[in-house]
Every structure is written in C-alpha cells, then in structure tokens.
mmCIF file as gemmi writes it, N, C-alpha and C atoms, coordinates in Angstrom:
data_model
loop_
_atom_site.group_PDB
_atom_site.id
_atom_site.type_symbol
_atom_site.label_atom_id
_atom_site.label_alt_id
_atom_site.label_comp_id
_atom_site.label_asym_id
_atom_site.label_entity_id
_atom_site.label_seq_id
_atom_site.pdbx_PDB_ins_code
_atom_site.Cartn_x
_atom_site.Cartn_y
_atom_site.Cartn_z
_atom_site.occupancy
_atom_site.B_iso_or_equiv
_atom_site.pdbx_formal_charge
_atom_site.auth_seq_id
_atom_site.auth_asym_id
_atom_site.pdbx_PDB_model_num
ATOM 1 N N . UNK Axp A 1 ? 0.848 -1.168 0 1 0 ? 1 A 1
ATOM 2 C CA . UNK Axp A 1 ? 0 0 0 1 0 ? 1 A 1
ATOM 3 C C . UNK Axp A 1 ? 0.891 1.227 0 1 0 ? 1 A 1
ATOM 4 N N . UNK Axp A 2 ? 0.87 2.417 -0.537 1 0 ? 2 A 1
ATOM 5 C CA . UNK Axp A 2 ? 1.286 3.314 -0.727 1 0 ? 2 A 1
ATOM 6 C C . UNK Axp A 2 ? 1.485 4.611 0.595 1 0 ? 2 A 1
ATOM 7 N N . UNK Axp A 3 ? 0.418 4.111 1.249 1 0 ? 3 A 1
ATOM 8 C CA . UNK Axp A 3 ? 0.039 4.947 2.363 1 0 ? 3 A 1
ATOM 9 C C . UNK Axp A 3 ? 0.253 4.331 3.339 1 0 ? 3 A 1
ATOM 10 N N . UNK Axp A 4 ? 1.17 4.203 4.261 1 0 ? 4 A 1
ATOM 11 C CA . UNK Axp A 4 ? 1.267 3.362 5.491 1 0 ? 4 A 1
ATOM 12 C C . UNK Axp A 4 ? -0.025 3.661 6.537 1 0 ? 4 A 1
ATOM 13 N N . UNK Axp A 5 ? -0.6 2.841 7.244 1 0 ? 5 A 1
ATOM 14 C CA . UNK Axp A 5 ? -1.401 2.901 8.21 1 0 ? 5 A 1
ATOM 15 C C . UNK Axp A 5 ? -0.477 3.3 9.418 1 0 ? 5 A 1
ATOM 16 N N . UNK Axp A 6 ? -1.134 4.066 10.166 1 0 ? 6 A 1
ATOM 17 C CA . UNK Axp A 6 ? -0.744 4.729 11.444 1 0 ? 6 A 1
ATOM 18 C C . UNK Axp A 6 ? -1.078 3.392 12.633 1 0 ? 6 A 1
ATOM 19 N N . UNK Axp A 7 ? -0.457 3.433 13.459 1 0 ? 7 A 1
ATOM 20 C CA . UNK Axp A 7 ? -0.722 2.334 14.877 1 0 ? 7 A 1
ATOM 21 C C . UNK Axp A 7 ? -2.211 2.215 14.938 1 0 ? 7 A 1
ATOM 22 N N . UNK Axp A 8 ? -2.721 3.457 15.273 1 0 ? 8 A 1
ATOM 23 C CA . UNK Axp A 8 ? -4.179 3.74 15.246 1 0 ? 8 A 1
ATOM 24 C C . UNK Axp A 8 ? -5.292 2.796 14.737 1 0 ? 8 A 1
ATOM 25 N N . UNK Axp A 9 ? -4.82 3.524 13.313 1 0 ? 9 A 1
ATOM 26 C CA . UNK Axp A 9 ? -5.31 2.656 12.109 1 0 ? 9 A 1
ATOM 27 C C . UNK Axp A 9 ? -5.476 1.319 12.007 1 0 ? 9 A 1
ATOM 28 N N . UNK Axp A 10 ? -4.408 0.685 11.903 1 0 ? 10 A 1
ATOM 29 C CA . UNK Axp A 10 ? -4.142 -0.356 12.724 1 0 ? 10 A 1
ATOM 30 C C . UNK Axp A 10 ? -4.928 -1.331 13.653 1 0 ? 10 A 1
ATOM 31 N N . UNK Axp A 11 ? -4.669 -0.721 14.042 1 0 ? 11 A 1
ATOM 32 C CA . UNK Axp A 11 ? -5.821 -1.021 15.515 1 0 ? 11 A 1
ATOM 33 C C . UNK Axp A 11 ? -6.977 -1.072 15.34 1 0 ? 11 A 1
ATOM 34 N N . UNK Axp A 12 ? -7.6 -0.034 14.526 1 0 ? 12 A 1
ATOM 35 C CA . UNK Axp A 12 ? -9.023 0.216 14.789 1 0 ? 12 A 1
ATOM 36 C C . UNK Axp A 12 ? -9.715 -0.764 13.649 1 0 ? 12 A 1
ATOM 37 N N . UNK Axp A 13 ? -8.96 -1.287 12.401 1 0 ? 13 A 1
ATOM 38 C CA . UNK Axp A 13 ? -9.033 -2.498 11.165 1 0 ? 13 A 1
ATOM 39 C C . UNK Axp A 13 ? -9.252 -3.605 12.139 1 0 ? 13 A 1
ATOM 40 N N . UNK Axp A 14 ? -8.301 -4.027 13.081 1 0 ? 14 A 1
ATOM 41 C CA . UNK Axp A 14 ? -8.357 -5.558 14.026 1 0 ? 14 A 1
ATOM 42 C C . UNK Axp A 14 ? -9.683 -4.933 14.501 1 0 ? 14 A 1
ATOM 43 N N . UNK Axp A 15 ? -9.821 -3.957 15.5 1 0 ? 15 A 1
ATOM 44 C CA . UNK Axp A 15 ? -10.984 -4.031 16.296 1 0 ? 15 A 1
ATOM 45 C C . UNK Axp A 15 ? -12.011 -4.607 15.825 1 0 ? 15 A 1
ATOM 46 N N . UNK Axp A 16 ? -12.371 -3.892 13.996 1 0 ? 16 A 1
ATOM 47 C CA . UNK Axp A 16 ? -13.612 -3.634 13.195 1 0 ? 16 A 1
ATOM 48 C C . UNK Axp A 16 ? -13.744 -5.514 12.554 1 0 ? 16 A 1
ATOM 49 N N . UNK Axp A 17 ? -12.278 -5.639 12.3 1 0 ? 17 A 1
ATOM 50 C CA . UNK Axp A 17 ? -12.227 -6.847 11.659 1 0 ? 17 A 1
ATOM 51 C C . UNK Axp A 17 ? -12.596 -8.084 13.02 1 0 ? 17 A 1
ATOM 52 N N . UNK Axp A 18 ? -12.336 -7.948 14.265 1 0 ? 18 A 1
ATOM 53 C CA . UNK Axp A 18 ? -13.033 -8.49 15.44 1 0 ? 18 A 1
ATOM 54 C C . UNK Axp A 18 ? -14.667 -8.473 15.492 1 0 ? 18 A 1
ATOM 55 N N . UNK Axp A 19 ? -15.134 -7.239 15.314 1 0 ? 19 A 1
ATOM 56 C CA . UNK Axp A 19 ? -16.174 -7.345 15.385 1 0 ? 19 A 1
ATOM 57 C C . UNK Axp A 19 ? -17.59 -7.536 14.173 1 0 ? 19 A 1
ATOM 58 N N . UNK Axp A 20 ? -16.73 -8.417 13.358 1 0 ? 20 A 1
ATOM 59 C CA . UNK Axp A 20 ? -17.727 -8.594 12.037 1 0 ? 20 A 1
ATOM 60 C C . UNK Axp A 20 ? -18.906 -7.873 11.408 1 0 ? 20 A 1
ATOM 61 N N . UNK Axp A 21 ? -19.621 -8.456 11.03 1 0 ? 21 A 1
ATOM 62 C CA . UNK Axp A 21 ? -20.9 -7.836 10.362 1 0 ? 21 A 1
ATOM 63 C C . UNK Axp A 21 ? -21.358 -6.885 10.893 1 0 ? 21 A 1
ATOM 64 N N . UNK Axp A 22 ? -21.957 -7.01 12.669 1 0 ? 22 A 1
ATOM 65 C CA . UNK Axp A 22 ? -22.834 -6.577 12.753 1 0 ? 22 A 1
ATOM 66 C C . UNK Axp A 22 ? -21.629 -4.45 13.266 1 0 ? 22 A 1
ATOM 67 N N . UNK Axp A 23 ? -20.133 -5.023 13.104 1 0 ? 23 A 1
ATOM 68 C CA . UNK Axp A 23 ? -19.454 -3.623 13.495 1 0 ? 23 A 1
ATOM 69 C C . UNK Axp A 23 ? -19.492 -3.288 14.577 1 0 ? 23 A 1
ATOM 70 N N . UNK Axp A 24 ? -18.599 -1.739 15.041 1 0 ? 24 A 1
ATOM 71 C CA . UNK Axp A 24 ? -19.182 -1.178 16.015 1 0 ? 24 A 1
ATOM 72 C C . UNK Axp A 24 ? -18.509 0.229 15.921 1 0 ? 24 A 1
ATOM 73 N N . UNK Axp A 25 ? -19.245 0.898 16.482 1 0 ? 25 A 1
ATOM 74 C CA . UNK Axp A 25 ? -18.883 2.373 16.62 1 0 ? 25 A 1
ATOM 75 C C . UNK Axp A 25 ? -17.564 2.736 17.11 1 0 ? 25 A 1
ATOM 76 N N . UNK Axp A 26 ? -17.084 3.365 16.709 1 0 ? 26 A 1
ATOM 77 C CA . UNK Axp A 26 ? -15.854 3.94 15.992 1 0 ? 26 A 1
ATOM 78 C C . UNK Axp A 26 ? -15.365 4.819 17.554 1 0 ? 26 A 1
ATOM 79 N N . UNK Axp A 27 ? -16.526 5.841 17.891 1 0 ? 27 A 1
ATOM 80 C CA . UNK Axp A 27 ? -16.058 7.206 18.837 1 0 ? 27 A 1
ATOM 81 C C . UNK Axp A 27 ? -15.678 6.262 20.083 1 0 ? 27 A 1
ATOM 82 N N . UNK Axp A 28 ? -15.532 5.122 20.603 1 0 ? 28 A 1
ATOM 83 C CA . UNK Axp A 28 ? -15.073 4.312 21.702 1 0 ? 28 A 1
ATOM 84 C C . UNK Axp A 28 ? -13.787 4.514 21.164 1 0 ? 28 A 1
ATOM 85 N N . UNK Axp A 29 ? -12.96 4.805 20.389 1 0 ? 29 A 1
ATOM 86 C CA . UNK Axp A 29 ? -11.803 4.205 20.007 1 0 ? 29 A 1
ATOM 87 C C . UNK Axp A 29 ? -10.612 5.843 19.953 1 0 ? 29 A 1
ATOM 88 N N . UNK Axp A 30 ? -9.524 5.564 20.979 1 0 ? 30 A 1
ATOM 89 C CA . UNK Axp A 30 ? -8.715 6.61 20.384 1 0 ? 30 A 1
ATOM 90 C C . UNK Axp A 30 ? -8.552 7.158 18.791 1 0 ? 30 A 1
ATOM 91 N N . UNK Axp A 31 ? -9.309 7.225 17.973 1 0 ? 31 A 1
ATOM 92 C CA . UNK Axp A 31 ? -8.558 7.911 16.206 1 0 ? 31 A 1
ATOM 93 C C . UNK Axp A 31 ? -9.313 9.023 15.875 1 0 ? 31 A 1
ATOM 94 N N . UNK Axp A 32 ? -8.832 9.42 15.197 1 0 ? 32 A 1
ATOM 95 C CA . UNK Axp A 32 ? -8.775 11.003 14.721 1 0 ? 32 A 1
ATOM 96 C C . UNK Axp A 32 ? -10.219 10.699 13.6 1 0 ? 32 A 1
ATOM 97 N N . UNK Axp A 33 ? -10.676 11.746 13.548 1 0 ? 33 A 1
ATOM 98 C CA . UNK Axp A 33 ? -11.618 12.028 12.495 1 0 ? 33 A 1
ATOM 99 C C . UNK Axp A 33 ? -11.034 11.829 11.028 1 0 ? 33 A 1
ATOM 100 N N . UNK Axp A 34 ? -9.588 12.547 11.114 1 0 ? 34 A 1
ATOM 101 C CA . UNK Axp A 34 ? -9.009 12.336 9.601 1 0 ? 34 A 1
ATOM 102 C C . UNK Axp A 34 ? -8.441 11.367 9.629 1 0 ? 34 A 1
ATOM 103 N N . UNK Axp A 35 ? -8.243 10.655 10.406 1 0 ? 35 A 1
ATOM 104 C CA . UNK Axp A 35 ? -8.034 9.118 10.135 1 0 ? 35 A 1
ATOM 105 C C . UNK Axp A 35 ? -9.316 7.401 9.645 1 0 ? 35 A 1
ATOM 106 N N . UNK Axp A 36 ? -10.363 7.655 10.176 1 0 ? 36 A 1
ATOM 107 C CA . UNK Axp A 36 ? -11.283 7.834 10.435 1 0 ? 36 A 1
ATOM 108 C C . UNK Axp A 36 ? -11.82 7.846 8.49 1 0 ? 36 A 1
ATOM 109 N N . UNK Axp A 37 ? -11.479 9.212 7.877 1 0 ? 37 A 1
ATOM 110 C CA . UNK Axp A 37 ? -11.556 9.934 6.857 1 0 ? 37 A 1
ATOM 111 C C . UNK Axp A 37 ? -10.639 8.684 6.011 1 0 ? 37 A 1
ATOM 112 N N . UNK Axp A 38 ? -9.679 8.846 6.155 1 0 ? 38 A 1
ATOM 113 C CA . UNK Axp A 38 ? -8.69 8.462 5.248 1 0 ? 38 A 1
ATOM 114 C C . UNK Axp A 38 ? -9.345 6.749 4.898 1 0 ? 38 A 1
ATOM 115 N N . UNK Axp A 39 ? -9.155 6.182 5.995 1 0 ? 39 A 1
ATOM 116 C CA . UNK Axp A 39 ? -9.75 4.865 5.979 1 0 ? 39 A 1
ATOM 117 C C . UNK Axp A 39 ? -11.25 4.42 5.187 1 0 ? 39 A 1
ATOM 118 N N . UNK Axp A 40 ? -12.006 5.097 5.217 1 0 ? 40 A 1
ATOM 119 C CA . UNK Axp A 40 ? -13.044 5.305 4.397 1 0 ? 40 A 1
ATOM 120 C C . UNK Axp A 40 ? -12.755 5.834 2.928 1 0 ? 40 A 1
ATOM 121 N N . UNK Axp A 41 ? -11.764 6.651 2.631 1 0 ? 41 A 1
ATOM 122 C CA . UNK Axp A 41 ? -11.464 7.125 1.488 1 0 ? 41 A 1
ATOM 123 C C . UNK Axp A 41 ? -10.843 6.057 0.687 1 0 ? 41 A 1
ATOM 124 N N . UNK Axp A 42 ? -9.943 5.326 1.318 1 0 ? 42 A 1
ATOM 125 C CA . UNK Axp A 42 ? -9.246 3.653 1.11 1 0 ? 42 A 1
ATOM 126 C C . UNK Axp A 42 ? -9.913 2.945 1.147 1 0 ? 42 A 1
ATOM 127 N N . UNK Axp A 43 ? -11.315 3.462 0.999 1 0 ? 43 A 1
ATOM 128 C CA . UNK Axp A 43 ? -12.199 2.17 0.742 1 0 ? 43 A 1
ATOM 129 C C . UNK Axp A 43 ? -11.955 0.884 1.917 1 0 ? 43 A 1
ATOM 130 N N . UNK Axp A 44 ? -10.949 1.114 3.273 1 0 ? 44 A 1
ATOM 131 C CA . UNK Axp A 44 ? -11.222 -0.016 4.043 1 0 ? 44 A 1
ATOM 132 C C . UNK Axp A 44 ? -12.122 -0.441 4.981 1 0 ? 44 A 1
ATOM 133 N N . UNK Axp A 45 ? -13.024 0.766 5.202 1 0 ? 45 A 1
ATOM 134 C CA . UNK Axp A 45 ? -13.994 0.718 5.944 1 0 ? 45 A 1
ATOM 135 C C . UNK Axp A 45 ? -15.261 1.371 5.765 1 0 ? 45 A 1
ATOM 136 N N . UNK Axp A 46 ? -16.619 1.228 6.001 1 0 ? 46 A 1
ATOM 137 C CA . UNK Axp A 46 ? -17.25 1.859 6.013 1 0 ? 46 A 1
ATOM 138 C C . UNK Axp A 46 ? -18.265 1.754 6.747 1 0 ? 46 A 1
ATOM 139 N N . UNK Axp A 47 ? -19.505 2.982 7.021 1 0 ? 47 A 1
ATOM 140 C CA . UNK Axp A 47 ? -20.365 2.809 7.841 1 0 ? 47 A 1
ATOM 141 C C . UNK Axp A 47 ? -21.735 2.186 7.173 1 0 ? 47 A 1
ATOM 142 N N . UNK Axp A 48 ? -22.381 1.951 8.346 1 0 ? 48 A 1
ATOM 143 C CA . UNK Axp A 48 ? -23.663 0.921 7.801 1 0 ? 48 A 1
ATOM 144 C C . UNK Axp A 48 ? -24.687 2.086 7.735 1 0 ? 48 A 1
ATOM 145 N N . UNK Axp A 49 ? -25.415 2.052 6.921 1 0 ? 49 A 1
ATOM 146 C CA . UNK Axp A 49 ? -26.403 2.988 6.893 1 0 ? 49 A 1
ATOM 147 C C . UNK Axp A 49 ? -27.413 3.481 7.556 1 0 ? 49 A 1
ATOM 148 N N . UNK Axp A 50 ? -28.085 4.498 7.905 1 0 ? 50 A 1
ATOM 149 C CA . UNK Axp A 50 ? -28.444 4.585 9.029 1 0 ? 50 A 1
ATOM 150 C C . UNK Axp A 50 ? -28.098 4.126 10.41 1 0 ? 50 A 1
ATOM 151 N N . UNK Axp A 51 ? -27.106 4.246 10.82 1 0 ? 51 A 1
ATOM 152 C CA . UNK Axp A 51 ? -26.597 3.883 12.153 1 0 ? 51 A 1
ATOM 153 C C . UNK Axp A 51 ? -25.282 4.44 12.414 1 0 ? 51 A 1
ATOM 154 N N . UNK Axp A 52 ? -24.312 4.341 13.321 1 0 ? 52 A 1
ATOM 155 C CA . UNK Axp A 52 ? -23.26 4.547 13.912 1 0 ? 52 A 1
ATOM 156 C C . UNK Axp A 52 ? -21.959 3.873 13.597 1 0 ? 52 A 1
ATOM 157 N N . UNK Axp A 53 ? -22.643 2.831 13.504 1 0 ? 53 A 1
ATOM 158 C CA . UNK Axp A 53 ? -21.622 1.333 13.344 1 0 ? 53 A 1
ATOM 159 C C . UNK Axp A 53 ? -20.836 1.427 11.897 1 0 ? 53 A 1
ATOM 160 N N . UNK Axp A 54 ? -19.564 1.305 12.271 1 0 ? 54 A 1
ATOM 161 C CA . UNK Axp A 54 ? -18.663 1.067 10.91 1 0 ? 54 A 1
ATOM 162 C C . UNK Axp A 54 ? -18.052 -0.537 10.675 1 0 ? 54 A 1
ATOM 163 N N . UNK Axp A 55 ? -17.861 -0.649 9.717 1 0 ? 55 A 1
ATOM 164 C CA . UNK Axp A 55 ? -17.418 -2.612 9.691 1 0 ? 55 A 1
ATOM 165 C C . UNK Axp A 55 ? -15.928 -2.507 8.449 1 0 ? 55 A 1
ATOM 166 N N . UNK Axp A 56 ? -15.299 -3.324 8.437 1 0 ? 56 A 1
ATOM 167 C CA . UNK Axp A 56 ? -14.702 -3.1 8.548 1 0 ? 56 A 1
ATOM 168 C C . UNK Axp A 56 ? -14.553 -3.909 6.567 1 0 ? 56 A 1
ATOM 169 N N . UNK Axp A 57 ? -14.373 -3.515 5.56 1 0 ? 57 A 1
ATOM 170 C CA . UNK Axp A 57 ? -14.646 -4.167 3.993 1 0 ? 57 A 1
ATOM 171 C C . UNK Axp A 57 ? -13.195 -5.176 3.753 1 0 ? 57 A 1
ATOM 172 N N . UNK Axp A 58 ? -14.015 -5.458 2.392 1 0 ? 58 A 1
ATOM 173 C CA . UNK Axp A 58 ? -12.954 -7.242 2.033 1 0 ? 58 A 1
ATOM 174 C C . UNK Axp A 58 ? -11.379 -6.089 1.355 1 0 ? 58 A 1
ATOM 175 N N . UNK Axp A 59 ? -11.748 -4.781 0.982 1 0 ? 59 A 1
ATOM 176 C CA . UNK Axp A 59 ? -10.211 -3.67 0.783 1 0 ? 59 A 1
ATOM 177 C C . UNK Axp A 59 ? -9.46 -3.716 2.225 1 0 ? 59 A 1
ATOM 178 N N . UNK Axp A 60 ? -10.283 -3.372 2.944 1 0 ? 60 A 1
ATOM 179 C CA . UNK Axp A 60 ? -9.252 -3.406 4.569 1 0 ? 60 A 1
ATOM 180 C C . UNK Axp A 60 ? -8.798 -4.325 5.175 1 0 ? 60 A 1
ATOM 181 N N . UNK Axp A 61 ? -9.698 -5.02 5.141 1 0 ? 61 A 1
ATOM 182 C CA . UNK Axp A 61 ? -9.073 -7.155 5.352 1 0 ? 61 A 1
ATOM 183 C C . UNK Axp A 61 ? -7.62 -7.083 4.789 1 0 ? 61 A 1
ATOM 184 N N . UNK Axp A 62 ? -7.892 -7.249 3.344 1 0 ? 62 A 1
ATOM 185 C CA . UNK Axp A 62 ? -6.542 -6.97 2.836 1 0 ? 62 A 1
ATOM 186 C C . UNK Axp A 62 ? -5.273 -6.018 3.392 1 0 ? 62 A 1
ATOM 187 N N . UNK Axp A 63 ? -5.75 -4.81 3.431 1 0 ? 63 A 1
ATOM 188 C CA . UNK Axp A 63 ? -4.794 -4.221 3.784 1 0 ? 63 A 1
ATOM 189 C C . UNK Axp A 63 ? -4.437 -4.084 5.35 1 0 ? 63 A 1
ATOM 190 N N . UNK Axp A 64 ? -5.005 -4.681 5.858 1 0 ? 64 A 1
ATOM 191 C CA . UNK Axp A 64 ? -4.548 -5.328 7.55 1 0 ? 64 A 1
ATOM 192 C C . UNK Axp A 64 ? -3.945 -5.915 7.52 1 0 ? 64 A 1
ATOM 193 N N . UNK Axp A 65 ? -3.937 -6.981 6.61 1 0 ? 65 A 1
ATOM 194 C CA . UNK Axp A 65 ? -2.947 -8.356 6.43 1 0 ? 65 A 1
ATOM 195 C C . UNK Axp A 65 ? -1.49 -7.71 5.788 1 0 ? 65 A 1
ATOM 196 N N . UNK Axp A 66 ? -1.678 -7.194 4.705 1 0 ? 66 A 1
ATOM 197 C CA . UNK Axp A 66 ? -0.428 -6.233 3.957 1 0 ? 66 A 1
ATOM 198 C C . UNK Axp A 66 ? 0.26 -5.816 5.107 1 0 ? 66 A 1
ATOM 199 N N . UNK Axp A 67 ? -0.857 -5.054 6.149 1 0 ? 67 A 1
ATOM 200 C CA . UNK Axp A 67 ? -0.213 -3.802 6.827 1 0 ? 67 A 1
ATOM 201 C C . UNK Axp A 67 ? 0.675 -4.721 8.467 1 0 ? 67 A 1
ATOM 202 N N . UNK Axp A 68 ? -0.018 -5.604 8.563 1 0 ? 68 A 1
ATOM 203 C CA . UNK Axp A 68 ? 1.106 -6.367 10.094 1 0 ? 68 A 1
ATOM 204 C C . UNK Axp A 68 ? 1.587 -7.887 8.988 1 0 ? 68 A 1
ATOM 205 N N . UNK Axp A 69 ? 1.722 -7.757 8.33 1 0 ? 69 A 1
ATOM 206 C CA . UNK Axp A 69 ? 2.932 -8.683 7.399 1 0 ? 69 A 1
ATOM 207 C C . UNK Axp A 69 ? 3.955 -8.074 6.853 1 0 ? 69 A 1
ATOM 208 N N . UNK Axp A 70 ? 4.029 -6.435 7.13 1 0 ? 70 A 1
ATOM 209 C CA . UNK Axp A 70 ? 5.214 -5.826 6.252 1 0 ? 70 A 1
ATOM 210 C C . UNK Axp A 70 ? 6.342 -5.422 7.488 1 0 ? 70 A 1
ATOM 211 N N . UNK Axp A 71 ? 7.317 -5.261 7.075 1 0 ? 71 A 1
ATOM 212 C CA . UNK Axp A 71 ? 8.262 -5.281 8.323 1 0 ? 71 A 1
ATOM 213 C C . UNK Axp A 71 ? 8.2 -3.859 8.692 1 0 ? 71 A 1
ATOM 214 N N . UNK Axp A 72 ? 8.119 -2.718 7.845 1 0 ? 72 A 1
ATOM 215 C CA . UNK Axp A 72 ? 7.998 -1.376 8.778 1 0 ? 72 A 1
ATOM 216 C C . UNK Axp A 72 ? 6.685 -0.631 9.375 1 0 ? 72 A 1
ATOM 217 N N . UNK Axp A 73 ? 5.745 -2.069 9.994 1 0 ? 73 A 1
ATOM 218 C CA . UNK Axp A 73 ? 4.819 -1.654 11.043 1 0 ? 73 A 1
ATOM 219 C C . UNK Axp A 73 ? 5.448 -0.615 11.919 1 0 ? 73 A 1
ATOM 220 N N . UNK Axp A 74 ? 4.252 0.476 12.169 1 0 ? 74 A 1
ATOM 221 C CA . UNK Axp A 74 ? 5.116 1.656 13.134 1 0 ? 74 A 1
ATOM 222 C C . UNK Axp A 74 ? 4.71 0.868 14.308 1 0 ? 74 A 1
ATOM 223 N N . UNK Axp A 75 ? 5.427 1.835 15.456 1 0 ? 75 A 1
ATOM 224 C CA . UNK Axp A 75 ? 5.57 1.139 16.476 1 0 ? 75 A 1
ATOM 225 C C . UNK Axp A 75 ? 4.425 1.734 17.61 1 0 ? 75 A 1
C-alpha cells in the first residue's frame, strides 16, 4: 500500500475486523476524524447505513494483512 497505516489505524481495522458484520462504533476508540476519513477514502472501511456502526470491507481485510505482514509496522 502506498500509504502506510498509522498504529491507530491499525488497531481500529483488528478491532472492526473483530467485530464482524454486525461492526461497532468507531467514537469508543482513540482515532482522529481524519483518520477515520482516510480509511473510508481507502475504501477499508465503512459505515452501515443509518446507524453509527462502521465494519470493517474485504479492501481493509486486505490491507490489515499487507499492513502487520510488512516489516515497517510503526511502532
């Protein structure tokens, strides 16, 4: 991926990718709005309609796996 994911980021892909289908809301979670932003713009996540809940798409799966299989995970 071109864009490294932040720790954050990171994090918040496992959380989303933990909590399958049904997702979960995002504002429990230390990340930034423009992170938040970005991740949705990358198509790795998105929210469910009408509701709160974000889940986490088969683009971010991927790039979770990319992102803790590459050796310059930040720290």
């Amino acid at each position: 991926m071109a864009n490294r994911l932040t720790k954050t980021e990171i994090q918040l892909l496992k959380e989303l990718a933990a909590a399958g289908v049904h997702g979960r809301i995002i504002g429990l979670t230390p990340i930034s709005s423009a992170e938040v932003a970005r991740l949705v713009d990358l198509q790795c996540i998105k929210r469910l309609r009408g509701t709160k809940l974000y889940v986490i798409t088969d683009r971010g799966r991927q790039v979770l796996v990319e992102a803790t299989m590459s050796k310059d995970v930040p720290d």
